[in-house]
Structures are given as structure tokens and as C-alpha cells.
C-alpha positions as CSV (number, residue, x, y, z in Angstrom):
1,X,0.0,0.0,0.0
2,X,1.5,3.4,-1.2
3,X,0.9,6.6,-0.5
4,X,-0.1,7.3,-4.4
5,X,-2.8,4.9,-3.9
6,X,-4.4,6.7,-2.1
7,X,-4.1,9.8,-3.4
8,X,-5.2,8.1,-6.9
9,X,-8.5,7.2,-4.6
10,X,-8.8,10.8,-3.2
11,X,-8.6,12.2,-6.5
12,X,-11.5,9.8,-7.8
13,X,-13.8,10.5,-5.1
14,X,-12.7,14.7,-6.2
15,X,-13.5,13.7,-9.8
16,X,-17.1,12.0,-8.7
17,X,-18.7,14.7,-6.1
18,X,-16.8,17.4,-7.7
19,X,-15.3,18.6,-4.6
20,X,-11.7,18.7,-2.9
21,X,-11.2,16.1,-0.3
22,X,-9.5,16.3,3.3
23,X,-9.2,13.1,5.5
24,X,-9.4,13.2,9.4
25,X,-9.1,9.6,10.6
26,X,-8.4,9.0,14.6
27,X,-7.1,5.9,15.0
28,X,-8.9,3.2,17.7
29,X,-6.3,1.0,17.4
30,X,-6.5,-0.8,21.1
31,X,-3.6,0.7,23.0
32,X,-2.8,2.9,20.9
33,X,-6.3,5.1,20.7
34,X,-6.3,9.1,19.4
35,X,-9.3,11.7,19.3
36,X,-10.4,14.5,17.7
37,X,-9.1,17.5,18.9
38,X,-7.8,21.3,18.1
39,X,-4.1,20.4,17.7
40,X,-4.8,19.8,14.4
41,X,-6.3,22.9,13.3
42,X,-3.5,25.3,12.7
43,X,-2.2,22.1,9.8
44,X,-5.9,21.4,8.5
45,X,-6.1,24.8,7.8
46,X,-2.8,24.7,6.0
47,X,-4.2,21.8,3.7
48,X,-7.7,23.4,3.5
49,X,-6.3,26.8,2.0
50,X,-4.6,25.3,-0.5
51,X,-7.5,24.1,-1.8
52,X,-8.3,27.7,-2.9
53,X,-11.8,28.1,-1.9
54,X,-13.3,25.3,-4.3
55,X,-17.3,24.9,-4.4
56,X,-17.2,22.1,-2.1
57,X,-15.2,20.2,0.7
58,X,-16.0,16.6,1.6
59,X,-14.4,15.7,5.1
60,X,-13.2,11.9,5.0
61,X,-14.0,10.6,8.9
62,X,-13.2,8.0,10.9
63,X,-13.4,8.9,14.9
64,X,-15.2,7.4,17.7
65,X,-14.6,10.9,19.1
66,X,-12.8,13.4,21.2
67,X,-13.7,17.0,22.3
68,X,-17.0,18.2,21.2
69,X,-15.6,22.4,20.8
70,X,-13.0,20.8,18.4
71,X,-15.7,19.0,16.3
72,X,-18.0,21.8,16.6
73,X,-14.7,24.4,14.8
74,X,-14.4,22.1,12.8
75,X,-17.2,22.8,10.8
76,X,-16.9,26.4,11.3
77,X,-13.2,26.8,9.6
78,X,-14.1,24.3,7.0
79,X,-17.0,26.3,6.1
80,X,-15.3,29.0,6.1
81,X,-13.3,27.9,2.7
82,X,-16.2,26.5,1.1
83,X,-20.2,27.1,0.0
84,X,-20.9,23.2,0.4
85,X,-19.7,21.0,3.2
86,X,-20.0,17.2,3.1
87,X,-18.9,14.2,4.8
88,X,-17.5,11.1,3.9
89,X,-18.8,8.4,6.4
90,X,-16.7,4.7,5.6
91,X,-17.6,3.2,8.9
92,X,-17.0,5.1,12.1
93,X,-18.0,8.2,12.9
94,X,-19.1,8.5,17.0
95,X,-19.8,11.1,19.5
96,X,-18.4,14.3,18.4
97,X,-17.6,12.7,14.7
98,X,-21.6,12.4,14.7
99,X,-21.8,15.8,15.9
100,X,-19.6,16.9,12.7
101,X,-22.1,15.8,10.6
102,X,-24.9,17.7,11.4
103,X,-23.2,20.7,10.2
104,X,-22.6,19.4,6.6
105,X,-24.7,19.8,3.6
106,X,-24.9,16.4,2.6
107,X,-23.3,13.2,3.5
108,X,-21.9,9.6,1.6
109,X,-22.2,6.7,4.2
110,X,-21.4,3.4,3.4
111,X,-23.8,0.2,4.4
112,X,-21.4,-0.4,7.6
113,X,-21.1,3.2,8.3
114,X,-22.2,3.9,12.0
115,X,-23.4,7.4,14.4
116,X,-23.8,7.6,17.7
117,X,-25.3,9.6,20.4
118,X,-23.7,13.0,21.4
119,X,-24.0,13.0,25.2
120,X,-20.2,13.3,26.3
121,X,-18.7,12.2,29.1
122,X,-16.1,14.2,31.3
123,X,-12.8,13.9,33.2
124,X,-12.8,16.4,35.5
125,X,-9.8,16.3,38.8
126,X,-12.7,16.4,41.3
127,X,-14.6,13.4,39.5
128,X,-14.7,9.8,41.1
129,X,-12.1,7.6,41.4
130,X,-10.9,4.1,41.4
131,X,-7.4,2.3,42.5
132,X,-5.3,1.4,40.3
133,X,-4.7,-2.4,40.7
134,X,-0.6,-3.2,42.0
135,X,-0.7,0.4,42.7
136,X,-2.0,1.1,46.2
137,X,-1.3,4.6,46.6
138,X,-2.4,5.5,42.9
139,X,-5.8,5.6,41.5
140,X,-7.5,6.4,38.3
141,X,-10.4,9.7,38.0
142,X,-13.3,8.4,35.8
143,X,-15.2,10.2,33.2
144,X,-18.7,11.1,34.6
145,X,-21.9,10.8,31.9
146,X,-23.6,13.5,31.6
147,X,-27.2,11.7,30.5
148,X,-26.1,9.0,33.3
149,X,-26.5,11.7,36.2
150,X,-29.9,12.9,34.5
151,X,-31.0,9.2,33.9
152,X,-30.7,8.6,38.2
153,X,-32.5,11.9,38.6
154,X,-35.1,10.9,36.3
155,X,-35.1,7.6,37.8
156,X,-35.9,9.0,41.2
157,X,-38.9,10.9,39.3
158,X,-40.5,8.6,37.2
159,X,-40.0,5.1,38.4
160,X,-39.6,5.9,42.2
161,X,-42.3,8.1,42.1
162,X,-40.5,10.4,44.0
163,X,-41.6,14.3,43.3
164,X,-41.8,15.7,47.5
165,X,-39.3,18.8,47.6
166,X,-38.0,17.3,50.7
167,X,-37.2,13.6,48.9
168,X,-35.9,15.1,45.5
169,X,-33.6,17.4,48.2
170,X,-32.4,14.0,49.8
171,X,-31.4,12.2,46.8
172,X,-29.8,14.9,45.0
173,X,-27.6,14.9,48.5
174,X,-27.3,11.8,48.2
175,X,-26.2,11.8,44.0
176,X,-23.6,14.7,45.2
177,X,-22.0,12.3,48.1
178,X,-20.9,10.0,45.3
179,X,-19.9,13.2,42.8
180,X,-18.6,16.5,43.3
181,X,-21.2,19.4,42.8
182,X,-18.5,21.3,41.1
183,X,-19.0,18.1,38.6
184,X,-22.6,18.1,38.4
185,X,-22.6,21.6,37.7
186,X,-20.0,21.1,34.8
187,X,-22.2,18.1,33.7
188,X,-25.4,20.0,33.6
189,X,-23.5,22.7,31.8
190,X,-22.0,20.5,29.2
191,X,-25.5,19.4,28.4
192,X,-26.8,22.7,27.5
193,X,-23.7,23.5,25.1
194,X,-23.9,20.0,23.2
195,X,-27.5,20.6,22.6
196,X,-27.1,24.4,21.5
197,X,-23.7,23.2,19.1
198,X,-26.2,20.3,17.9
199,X,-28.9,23.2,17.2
200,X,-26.1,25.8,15.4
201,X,-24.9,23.3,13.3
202,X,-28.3,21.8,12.3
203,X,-29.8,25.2,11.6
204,X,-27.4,25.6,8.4
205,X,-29.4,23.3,6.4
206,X,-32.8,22.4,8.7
207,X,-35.0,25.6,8.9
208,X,-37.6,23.6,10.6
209,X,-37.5,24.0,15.0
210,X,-39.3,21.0,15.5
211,X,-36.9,18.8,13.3
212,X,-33.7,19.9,14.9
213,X,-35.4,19.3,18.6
214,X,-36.3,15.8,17.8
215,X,-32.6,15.1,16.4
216,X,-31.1,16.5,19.3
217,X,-33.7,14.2,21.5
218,X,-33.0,11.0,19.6
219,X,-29.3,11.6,20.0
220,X,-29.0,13.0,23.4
221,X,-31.9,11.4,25.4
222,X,-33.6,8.7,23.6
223,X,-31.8,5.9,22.8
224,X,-30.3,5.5,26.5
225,X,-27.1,4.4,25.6
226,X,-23.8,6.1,24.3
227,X,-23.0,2.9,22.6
228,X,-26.3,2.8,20.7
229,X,-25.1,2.9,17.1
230,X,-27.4,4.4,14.3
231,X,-27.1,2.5,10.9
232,X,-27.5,4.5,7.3
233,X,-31.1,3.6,7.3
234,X,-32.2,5.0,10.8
235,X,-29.8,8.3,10.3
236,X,-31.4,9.2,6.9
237,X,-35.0,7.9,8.1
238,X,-35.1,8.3,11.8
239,X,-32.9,11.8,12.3
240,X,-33.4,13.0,9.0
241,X,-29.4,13.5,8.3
242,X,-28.9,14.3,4.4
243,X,-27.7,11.1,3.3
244,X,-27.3,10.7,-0.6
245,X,-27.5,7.7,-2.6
246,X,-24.2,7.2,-4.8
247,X,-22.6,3.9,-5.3
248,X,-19.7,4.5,-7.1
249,X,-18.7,7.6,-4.5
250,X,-19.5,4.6,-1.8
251,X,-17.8,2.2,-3.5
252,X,-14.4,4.3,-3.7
253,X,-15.0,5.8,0.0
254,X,-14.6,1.4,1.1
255,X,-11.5,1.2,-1.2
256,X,-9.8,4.6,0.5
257,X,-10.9,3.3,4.2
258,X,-9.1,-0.3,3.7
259,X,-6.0,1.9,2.3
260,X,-5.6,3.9,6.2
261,X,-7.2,0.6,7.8
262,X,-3.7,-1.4,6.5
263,X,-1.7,1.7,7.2
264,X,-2.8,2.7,10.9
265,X,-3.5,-1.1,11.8
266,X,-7.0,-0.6,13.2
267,X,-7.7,-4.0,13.4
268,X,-4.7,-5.2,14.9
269,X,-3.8,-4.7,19.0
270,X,-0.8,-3.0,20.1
271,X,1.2,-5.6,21.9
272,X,4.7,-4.1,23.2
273,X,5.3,-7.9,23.4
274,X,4.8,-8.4,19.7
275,X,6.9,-5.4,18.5
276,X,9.9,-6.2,20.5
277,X,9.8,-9.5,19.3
278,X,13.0,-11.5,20.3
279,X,14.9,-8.5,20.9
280,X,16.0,-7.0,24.0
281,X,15.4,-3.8,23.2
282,X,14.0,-2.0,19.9
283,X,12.9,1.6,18.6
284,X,9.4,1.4,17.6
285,X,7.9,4.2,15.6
286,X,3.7,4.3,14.9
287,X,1.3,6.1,13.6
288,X,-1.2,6.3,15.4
289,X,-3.3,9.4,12.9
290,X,-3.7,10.9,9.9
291,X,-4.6,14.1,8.4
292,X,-4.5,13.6,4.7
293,X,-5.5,15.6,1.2
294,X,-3.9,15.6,-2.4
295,X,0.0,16.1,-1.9
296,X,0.3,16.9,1.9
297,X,0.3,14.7,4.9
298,X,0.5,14.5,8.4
299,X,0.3,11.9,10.9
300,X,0.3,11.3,14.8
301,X,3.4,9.6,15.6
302,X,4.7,8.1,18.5
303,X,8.4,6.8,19.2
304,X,9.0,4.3,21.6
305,X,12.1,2.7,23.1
306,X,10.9,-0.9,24.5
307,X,13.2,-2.7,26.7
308,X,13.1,-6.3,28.7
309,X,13.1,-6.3,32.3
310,X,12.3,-7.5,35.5
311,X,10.1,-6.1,38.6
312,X,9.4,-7.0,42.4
313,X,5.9,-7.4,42.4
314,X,4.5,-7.4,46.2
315,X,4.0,-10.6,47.6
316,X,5.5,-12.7,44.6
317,X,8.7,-14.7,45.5
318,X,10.4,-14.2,42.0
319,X,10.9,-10.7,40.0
320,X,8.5,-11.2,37.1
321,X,9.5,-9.8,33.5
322,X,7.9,-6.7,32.2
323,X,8.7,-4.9,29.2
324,X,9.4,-0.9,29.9
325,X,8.2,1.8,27.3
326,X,9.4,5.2,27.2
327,X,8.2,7.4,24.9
328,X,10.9,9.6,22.7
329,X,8.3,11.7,20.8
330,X,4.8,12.0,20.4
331,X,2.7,14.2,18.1
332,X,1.9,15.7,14.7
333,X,4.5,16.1,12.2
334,X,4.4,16.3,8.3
335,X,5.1,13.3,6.1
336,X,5.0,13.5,2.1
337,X,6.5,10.1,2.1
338,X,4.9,7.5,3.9
């Protein structure tokens, strides 16, 4: 797999929706997992200028997600260089990749393509916290779901029949015993700016109020779940989302996906055990993301050292062997040749 394959591809999809094309695709490789986020805008911009304000931009996606303010840009800048905005949907696009596409115009998804629900979930210092296992002085702060705090309240409403002042007052003391107030407060709050973001971006193609409160419904409160995953049919019958019918766009979208599917790995775990190999020690180099349009390219890269060796592990007679990483770089960098 070369990097002029997929550029040929890129340039076919151009050819077939008339249009320049940028791909954005954060890897969920296990282990070795990247999201969407606004270190990449001062280079996407750099790729998206060059495009010299063409009639239309289709954004290439793969994400299961990352910070909803970075999707939400997103759209803006690209807008910004275009009149039409669509997205190119081969499989994955979750959470704040959904999000993206309610601001575009009109969007290619493929028969295995997949949305989400937007409700995010957030790290926050004061949120709760679990040990660490091995570790007994460490622990680990867990992200807090939004809908999962309004789903106990609602809970305590509806199916506990619980609606005396007095009661509501006891469980909400007893809802901020287990989380910080500071983090409800930041969770109600993030729940009002993912549903106005929702209704900005929707309102530049949906004139219709009552259309854009029943998407944001279905994909904040309805389905329950953040792991409920919408298929083409239900996003172009159920939400509405301007899905087009085009197989030969579809059928190139596939053939550019299984390009940075080989590239990035997707499919294959990230084992420190595997890339070391018999060695004792190894430089690793992976990229873990790509940001990609005709003639420029950058990726996420990380550099490892990985190195055999041996720890005391409490209560176990015998040091056990461990490999050690240490990281050498980590970030975006520009790469014509790959």
C-alpha cells in the first residue's frame, strides 16, 4: 500500500462529487487510541487553503470521538473555505464525529457506516475515582456521563415516584455524596452546550424548529445508551441526516478506508510484546493518525524505546518480567513520504 494509492482514490472520489477532499481519521487502534481534537487545526487549515476556496469540501472521517468544541470548529473553519460541506462516512464516525455531521450539507455513508449519540462524558480532577490495581497509593479519576446523572434523577422521578421537595432534596444529597457538585454543575453545563452546538450546526441546512429538537432528542436522550449505534437507514430515516445515494462515491469511500485501515492497523492490537519480538530492546515508531488531502500529509506519531526487564511485584517470591516503554516523541508532524 503506497501513499499514491491513495491519493489516486482521493482524487476519484474529487473527480465523482466534484469537490476537494480532506481526511481526518483517529485511530482506535486498542492501545494505541487518538481523538479529535484542536491540535490539528492550525495544519488542517494549511491543507484546507490550499484548496483555494473550491465549491465544495467533503471531510473523509473515521473517529469514535474526542472534544465536542473541536468538532464543533471544525465545521466552522471548513465552512469557512467553502459554500458546500459534506462528509465522507466509511464506517466510524461517533460522538463528536456524529456531531460533525450535522453541520454538513450532505453526506456519503457506506452500508457499515455507524453514528452515535452526542452526550459526552467528562474527566474532570474532582470526578470519582478508582485504585489502580498493584498500585495502592495510585488511582485512576473516571469520566462522569452526563445523560447517566440525569437518567438517576429521572429515575428517582418517574419510576420511584419520587416528586416531595423534601425527597428530591435527599437524593440529590445523596447523588452529590458520590460526585462532586463542582461536577454536576459542569455536567449540567456540558449538556446545555452540546445541545445548542447540535442546534447551530443543524440550523445551516434544517429551517424547521421542531426537526432539529427531535434530532437532538434521539441523540441525546432517547436511545439511552452512548453505545447505541445508528445504521445509514435510521440516520437518513429516523434523524433525518442528508444522506445521498451514490454507489460508485460509496464504493471508492470502502476502497480509501481499507488503504488507512492497512496503514494505521486498526484492526490489529498494540502488543509491546509483539513489537519487540526477540529483541532486548527496539525503537518502535507508529502512527497512530492521519490528516491527509492531495500532496500533503500529516500523521500522529509516536516513538518508543521498548526494553526487557524485570520487577518485584508485592507478595511474589520471584521478580517477574515486564517490558518498559518510554516514549521519545509524540505528536503531529508532516510526512509526504509515507
Amino acid at each position: 500500500m503506497t501513499r499514491e494509492e491513495r491519493l489516486k482514490l482521493i482524487r476519484e472520489i474529487e473527480s465523482e462529487r466534484e469537490s476537494r477532499v480532506l481526511v481526518y481519521i483517529t485511530g482506535d487502534r486498542r492501545g494505541l487510541e487518538t481523538k479529535i481534537g484542536n491540535d490539528t487545526f492550525p495544519f488542517i487549515n494549511r491543507h484546507i487553503s490550499q484548496f483555494d476556496r473550491p465549491p465544495k469540501i467533503d471531510l473523509f472521517l473515521y473517529s469514535v470521538g474526542g472534544i465536542t468544541m473541536a468538532g464543533y470548529s471544525l465545521v466552522n473553519m471548513i465552512r469557512e473555505h467553502t459554500d458546500s460541506f459534506g462528509v465522507l462516512i466509511p464506517f466510524k464516525a461517533l460522538s463528536t464525529a456524529t456531531l460533525i455531521t450535522f453541520g454538513s450539507d450532505d453526506i456519503i455513508m457506506t452500508k457499515m457506516g455507524q453514528l452515535s449519540p452526542i452526550d459526552p462524558s467528562l474527566p474532570h480532577p474532582l470526578g470519582p475515582s478508582i485504585p489502580i490495581p498493584g498500585q495502592p497509593d495510585a488511582s485512576r479519576v473516571l469520566p462522569v456521563s452526563v445523560e447517566d446523572i440525569f437518567n438517576y434523577l429521572d429515575l428517582a422521578r418517574t419510576e420511584l415516584k419520587i416528586s416531595e421537595e423534601d425527597n428530591i432534596e435527599s437524593v440529590l444529597e445523596h447523588l452529590s455524596q458520590k460526585v462532586h457538585p463542582l461536577v454536576l454543575g459542569n455536567a449540567y453545563r456540558a449538556r446545555e452546550q452540546i445541545e445548542l452546538l447540535a442546534h447551530t450546526l443543524l440550523s445551516y441546512h434544517f429551517e424547521s424548529e421542531e426537526k432539529i429538537s427531535k434530532i437532538i432528542d434521539i441523540v441525546t436522550k432517547a436511545r439511552f445508551s452512548h453505545n447505541y449505534i445508528f445504521n445509514r437507514k435510521e440516520a437518513k430515516n429516523e434523524l433525518g441526516l442528508p444522506i445521498i445515494d451514490n454507489d460508485r462515491a460509496e464504493s471508492l469511500v470502502i476502497s480509501l478506508f481499507e488503504k488507512y485501515q492497512q496503514m494505521l492497523e486498526l484492526q490489529n492490537p498494540y502488543s509491546p510484546e509483539v513489537a519487540l519480538g526477540d529483541q532486548e530492546e527496539a525503537r518502535i515508531s507508529v502512527d497512530r493518525a492521519i490528516v491527509e488531502s492531495d500532496d500533503l500529509t500529516h500523521v500522529f506519531r509516536t516513538v518508543k524505546i521498548l526494553r526487557r526487564s524485570t520487577i518485584q511485584v508485592p507478595h511474589m517470591p520471584v521478580p517477574q518480567p515486564t517490558i518498559i516503554e518510554r516514549i521519545i516523541s509524540q505528536g503531529w508532524v508532516e510526512d509526504n513520504n509515507i
